[in-house]
C-alpha positions in Angstrom: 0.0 0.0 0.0 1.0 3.5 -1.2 1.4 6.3 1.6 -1.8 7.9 0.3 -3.7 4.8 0.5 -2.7 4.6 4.2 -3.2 7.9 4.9 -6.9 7.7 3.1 -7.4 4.3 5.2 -6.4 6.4 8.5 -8.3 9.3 8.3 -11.8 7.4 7.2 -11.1 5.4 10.0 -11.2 8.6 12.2 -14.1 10.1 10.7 -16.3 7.2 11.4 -15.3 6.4 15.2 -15.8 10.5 15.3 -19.4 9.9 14.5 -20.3 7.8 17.2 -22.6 8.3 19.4 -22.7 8.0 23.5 -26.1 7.8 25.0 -25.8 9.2 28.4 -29.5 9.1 29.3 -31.6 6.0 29.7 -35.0 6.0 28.3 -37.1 3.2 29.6 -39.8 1.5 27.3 -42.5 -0.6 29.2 -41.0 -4.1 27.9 -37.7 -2.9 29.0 -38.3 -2.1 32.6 -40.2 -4.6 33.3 -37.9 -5.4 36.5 -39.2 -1.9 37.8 -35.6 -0.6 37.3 -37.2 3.0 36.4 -38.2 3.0 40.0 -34.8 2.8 41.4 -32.8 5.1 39.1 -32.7 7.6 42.3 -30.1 4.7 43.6 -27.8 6.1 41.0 -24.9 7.4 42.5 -25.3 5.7 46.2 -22.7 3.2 47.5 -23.5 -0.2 46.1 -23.3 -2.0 49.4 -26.9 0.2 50.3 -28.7 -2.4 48.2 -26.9 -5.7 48.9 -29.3 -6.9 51.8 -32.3 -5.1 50.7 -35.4 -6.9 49.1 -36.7 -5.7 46.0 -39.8 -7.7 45.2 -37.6 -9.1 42.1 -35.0 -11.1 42.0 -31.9 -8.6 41.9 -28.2 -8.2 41.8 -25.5 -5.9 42.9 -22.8 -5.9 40.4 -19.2 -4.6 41.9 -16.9 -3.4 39.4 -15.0 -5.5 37.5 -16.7 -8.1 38.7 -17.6 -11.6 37.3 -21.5 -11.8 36.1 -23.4 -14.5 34.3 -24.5 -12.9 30.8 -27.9 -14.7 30.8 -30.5 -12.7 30.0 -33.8 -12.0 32.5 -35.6 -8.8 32.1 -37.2 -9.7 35.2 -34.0 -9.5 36.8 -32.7 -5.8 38.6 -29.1 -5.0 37.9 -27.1 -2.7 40.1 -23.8 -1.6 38.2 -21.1 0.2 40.5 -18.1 1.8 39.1 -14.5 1.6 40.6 -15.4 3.7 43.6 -18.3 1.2 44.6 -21.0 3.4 43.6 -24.0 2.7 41.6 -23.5 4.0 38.0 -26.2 2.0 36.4 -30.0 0.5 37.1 -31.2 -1.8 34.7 -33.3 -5.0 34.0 -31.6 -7.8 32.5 
């Protein structure tokens, strides 16, 4: 490959991870939530270990960071998501 070629291949390359997007809002749709997760987003930002012995009515799950999860898949099920601090960056259903 020619300089120009690389250069072409480089800067498409740069354009196209330039145009995507980061959602940093979650909108809920009914068959989304329906764990209740919409319920709890006020949990967002609280240590995680505030939900480990509480009962949610579902089954639930606090997840530490960098921690190991299974990846099945139950929209029933509440997810907590903490970040390297230990507190909750995420509540979702899955």
């Amino acid at each position: 490959m020619t300089f120009q070629t690389n250069s072409l291949l480089l800067t498409a390359m740069v354009l196209l991870v330039g145009c995507q997007s980061h959602k940093t809002e979650t909108t809920y749709v009914p068959d989304d939530d329906m764990c209740g997760a919409s319920q709890f987003q006020n949990y967002v930002g609280q240590p995680l270990n505030r939900v480990v012995n509480q009962r949610f009515g579902t089954q639930a799950r606090a997840i530490a960071y960098d921690s190991v999860v299974s990846m099945d898949f139950n929209l029933r099920r509440l997810n907590f998501m903490a970040d390297k601090q230990g507190n909750i960056v995420r509540v979702y259903c899955g």
